[in-house]
C-alpha positions as CSV (number, residue, x, y, z in Angstrom):
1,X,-59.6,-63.5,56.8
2,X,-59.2,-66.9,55.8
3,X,-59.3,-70.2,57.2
4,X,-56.9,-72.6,55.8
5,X,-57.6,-76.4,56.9
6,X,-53.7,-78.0,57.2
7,X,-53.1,-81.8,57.9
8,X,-50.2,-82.3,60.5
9,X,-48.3,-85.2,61.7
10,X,-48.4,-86.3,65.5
11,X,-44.9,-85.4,66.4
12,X,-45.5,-81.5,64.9
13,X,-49.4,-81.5,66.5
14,X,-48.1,-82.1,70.3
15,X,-45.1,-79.5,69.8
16,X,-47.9,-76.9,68.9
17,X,-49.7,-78.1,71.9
18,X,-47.5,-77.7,74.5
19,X,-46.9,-74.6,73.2
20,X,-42.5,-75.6,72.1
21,X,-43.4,-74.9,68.7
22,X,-44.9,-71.2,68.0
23,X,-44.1,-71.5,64.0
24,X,-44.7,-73.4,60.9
25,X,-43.1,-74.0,57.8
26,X,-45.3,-74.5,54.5
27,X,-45.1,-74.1,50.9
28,X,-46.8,-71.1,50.1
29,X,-49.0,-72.0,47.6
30,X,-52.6,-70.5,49.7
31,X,-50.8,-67.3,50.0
32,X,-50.9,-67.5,54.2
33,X,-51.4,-63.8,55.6
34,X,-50.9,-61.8,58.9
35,X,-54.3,-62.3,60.8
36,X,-55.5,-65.4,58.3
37,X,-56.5,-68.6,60.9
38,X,-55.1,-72.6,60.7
39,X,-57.3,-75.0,61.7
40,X,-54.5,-78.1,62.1
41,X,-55.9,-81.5,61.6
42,X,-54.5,-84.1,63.6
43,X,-53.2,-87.2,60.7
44,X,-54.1,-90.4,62.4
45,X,-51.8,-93.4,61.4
46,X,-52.2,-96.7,62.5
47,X,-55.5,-98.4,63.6
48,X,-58.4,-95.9,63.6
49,X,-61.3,-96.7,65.3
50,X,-64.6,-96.1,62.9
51,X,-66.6,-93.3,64.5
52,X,-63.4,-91.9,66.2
53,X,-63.8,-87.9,66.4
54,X,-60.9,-85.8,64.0
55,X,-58.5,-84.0,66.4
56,X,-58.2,-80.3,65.7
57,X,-56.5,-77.2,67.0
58,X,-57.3,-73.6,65.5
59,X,-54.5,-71.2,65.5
60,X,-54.0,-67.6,64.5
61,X,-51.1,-66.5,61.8
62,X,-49.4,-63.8,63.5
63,X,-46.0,-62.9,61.4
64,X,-45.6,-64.3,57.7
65,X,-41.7,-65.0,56.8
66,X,-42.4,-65.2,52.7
67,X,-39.3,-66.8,50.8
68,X,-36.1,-64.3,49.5
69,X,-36.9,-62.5,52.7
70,X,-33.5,-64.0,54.4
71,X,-31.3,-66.8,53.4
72,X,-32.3,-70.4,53.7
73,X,-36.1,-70.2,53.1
74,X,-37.0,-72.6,50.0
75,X,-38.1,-70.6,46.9
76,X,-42.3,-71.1,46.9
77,X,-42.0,-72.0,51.0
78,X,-42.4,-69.4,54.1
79,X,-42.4,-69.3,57.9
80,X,-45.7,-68.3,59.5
81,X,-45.4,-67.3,63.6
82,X,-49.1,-68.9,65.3
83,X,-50.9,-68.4,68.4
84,X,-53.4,-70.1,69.9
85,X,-57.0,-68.7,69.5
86,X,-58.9,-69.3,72.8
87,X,-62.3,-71.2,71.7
């Protein structure tokens, strides 16, 4: 199992939040796999206050959708399902 540490912008972090957004789409260039975990990193634009703790989230990769699998996924991209891993 591997952990693979992803930045992610605000409007993608509170869709995973709430729990609206139960995939990701990501070049494929770790080679993502069924059971691997995603620790998403909040990206902080604007003022940042110095000292201010990093927002993160750890998921688990539960279904891996590689490209040439169907139509319409980017050559070198796939489709990972995620679920939330209770911490």
């Amino acid at each position: 199992m591997t952990t693979h540490v992803l930045k992610i912008e605000r409007r993608w972090w509170d869709a995973i939040r709430d729990g609206s957004k139960t995939f990701e789409v990501r070049r494929n260039d770790r080679n993502y796999q069924r059971g691997d975990r995603v620790q998403f990193q909040l990206i902080l634009t604007g003022p940042v206050v110095m000292g201010a703790p990093i927002e993160f989230e750890i998921y688990e990769i539960t279904y891996v959708l590689p490209s040439g699998a169907i139509p319409g996924i980017e050559h070198g991209y796939c489709v990972f399902g995620i679920k939330e891993i209770e911490q």
